[in-house]
C-alpha positions in Angstrom: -55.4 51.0 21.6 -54.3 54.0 19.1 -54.6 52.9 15.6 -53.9 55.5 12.9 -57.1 55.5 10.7 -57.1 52.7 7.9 -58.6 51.8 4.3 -61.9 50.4 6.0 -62.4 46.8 5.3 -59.1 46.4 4.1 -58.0 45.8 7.4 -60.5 44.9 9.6 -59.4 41.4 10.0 -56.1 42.6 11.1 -57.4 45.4 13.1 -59.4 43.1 14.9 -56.7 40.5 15.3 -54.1 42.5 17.1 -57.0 44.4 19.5 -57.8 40.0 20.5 -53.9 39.7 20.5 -54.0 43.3 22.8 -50.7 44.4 21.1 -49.1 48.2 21.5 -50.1 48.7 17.9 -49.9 52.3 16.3 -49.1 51.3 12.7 -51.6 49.1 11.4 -50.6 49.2 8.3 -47.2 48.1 9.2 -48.8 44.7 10.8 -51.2 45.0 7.6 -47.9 44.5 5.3 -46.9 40.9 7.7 -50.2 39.2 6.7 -49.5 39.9 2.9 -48.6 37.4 0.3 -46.8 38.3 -3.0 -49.5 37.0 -4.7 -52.1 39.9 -2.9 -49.7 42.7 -4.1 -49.6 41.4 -7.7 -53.5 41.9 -7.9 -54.0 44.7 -6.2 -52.6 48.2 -6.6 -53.1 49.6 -3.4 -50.6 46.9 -2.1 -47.4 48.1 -2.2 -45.2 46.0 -0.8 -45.7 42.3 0.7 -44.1 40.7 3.1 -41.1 39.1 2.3 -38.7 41.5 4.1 -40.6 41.6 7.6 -41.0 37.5 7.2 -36.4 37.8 6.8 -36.3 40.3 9.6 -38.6 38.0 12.1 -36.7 34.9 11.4 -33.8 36.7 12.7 -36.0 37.9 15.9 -37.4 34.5 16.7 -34.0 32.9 16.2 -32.4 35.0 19.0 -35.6 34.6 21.4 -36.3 31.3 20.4 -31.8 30.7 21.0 -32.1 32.8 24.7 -34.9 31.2 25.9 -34.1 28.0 25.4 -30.2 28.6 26.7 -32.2 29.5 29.7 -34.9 27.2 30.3 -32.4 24.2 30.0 -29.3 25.1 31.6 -28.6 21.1 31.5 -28.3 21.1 28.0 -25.0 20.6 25.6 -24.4 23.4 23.1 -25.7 20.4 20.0 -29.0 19.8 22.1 -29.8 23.7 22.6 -29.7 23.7 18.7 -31.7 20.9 18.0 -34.2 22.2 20.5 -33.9 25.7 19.0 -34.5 24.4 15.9 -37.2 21.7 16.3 -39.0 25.3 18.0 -38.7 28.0 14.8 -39.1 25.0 11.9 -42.1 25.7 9.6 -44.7 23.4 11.1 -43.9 24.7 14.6 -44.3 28.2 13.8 -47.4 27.5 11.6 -48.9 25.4 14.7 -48.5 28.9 16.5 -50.4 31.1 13.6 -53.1 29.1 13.6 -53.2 28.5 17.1 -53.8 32.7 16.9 -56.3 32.1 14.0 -53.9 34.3 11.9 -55.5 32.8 9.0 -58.5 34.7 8.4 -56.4 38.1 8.7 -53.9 36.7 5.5 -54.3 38.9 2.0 -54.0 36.5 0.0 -54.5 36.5 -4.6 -57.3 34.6 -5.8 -55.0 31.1 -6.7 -53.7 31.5 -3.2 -57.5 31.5 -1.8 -58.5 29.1 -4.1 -55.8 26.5 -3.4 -56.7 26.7 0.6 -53.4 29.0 1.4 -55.4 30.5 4.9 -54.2 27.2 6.4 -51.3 26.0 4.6 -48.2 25.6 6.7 -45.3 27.6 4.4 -47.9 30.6 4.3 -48.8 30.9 7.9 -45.5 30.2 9.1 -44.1 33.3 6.8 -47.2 34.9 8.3 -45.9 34.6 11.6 -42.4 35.6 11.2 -43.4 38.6 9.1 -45.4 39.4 12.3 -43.3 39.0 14.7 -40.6 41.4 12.3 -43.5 43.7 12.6 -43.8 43.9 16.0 -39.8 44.1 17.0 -40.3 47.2 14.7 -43.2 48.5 16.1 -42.0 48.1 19.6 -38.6 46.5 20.8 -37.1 42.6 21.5 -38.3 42.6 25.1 -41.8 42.8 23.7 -41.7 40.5 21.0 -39.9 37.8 23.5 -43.1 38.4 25.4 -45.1 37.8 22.7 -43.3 34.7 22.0 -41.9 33.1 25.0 -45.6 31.7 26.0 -46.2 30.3 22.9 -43.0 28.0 23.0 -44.0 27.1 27.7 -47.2 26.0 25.9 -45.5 23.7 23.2 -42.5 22.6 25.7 -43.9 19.6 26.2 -45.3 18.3 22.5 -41.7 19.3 21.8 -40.3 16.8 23.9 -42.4 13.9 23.4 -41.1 13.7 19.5 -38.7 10.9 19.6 -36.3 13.2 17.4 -35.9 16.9 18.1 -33.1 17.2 15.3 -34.5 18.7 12.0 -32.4 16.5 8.8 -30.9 20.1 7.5 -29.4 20.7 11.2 -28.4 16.7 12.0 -26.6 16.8 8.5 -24.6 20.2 9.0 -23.6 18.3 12.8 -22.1 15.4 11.2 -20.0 17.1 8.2 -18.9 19.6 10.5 -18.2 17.0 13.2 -16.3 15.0 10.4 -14.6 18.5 9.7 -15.9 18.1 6.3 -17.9 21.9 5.5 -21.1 23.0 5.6 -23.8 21.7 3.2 -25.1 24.2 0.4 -28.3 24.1 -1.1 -29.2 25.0 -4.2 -32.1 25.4 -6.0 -32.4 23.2 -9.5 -36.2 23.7 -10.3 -39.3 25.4 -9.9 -42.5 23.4 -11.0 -46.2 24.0 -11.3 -48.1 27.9 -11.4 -46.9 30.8 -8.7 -49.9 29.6 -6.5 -49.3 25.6 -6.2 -45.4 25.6 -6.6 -43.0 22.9 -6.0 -39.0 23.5 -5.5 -36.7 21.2 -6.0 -33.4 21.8 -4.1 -29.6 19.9 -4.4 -27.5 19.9 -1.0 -23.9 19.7 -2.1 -20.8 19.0 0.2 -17.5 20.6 -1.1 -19.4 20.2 -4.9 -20.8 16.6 -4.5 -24.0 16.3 -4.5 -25.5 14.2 -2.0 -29.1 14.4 -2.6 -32.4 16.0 -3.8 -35.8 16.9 -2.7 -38.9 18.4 -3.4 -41.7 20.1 -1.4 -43.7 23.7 -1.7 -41.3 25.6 0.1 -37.4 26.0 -0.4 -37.1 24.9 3.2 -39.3 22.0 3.3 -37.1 20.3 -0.3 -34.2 21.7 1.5 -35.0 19.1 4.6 -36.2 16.6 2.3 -32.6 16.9 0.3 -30.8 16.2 3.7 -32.9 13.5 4.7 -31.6 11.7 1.3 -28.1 12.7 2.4 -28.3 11.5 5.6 -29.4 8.2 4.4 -26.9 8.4 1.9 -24.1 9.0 4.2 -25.7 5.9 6.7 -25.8 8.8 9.5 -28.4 7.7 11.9 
């Protein structure tokens, strides 16, 4: 593997990780960026950007692999099943189960409070972690890699996937039924940040056409935005 030379121990755990990973890597730095947390860049100069942008860029990737793949793997399934399936696969503790699975904790640059607070194995950080990744490596290479990066990952949680009772996430099971009652889409919107930038807690509204249906609160936007549907759905008696 070619790496362009690097700031030493900086990135030796990322080095290291994508040599193991045995990735077409050229821009280290690049992959260097996926494994870094907001709170690393606002302690340390050198760190100029985090990863915030790669982490929006692979969502977008791993929703299109994660969509084509399972379109067809299961050519059997109704258009509402693909998408629970699809999204039971790219949810935050499914993408966080494949980050650690790759050990992509030690490799995260994280700020002290982060470290301190156990953020190498918390699930919102290694899930951004991993999308940020994967956005790195559509960039550094093309989709048909980054599919083979990924597609082996979801053959080895196929069937862990499919012994959960429920594959439905609450966010995508709500936006079914309103849409199914011709009712809308949900929004969400945020109401509240609590707590210190390293130990946060959001709490989000889902609305329908204005009315609110419920709240929740978790330490990620996504996790109080299921926890707000999940109210809604038990509002709404939706089973």
């Amino acid at each position: 593997m070619s790496l362009h030379p690097d700031r030493g121990a900086e990135f030796r755990s990322v080095r290291a990780l994508v040599e193991r990973l045995g990735l077409p890597v050229k821009n280290l730095s690049l992959f260097a960026r996926s494994f870094t947390h907001r709170s690393y860049v606002n302690e340390h100069a050198s760190a100029v950007e985090d990863n915030e942008r790669l982490e929006f860029l692979g969502d977008a990737v791993l929703d299109f692999v994660v969509g084509a793949w399972v379109y067809n793997h299961f050519p059997e399934m109704a258009e509402g099943e693909l998408t629970r399936l699809r999204s039971a696969l790219v949810r935050t503790d499914s993408l966080a189960a494949f980050a650690r699975n790759l050990d992509f904790g030690p490799a995260l640059r994280l700020g002290r409070g982060e470290l301190a607070s156990g953020g190498r194995d918390r699930d919102t950080l290694l899930c951004g972690a991993f999308e940020s990744f994967i956005g790195a490596l559509y960039l550094e290479t093309d989709v048909q890699t980054a599919a083979q990066f990924i597609e082996p990952l979801l053959e080895s949680t196929r069937e862990q996937i499919f012994s959960k009772p429920d594959l439905s996430d609450a966010k995508s099971r709500l936006q079914e039924w309103t849409q199914g009652q011709k009712l809308g889409a949900p929004a969400y919107a945020l109401v509240e940040k609590i707590g210190p930038e390293h130990s946060r807690t959001f709490e989000i509204e889902v609305r329908l056409n204005g009315e609110a249906l419920g709240r929740g609160r978790g330490p990620s936007k996504a996790t109080a935005e299921q926890e707000a549907a999940k109210v809604a759905l038990e509002k709404l008696g939706v089973k």
